[in-house]
BAMARSE-207558 format. One record per residue (C-alpha): x, y, z; chain. Coordinates in steps of 0.02 Angstrom, whole numbers. Layout:
N
X;Y;Z;A
...
END
This chain:
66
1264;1347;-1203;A
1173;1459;-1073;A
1008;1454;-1144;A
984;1266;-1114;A
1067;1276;-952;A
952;1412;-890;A
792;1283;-955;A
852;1150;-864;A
886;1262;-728;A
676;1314;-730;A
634;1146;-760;A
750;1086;-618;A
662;1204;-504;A
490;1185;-577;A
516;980;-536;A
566;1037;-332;A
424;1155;-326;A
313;1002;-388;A
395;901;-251;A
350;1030;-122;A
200;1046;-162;A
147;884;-135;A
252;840;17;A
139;979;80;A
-22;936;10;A
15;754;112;A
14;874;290;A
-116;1012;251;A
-252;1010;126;A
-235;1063;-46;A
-285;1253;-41;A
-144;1279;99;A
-24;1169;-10;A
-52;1293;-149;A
-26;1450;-50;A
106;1390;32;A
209;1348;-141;A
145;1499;-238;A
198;1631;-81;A
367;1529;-102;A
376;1554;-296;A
337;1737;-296;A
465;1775;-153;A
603;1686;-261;A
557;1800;-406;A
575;1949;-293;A
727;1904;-254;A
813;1875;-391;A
737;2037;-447;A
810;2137;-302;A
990;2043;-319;A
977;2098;-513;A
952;2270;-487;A
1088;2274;-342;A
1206;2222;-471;A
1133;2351;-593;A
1154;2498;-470;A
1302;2557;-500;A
1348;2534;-692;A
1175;2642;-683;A
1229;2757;-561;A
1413;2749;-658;A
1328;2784;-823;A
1220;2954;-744;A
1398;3026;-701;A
1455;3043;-890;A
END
């Protein structure tokens, strides 16, 4: 059950970054459309890579104790 809920979940996302990017190819040219999208993508990654190790920190700090 979660691992085709977390594809549709990419594939959901992948669709609205498809969107974006040509909503913004229509204002600026393509290059800037591009950037613009990819900056976007690679800041979402961060984050969810910051939020996961948040919620890692303390089982790991938890787990140095023992």
């Amino acid at each position: 059950l979660v691992v085709p809920t977390f594809y549709d979940s990419i594939e959901i996302k992948r669709d609205s970054m498809i969107a974006k990017f040509l909503r913004r190819e229509q204002r600026w040219n393509t290059f800037v459309a591009f950037v613009m999208t990819f900056i976007e993508a690679l800041l979402t990654l961060l984050l969810v890579r910051f939020v996961f190790r948040m919620l890692m920190w303390p089982l790991r700090l938890r787990s140095q104790r023992r």
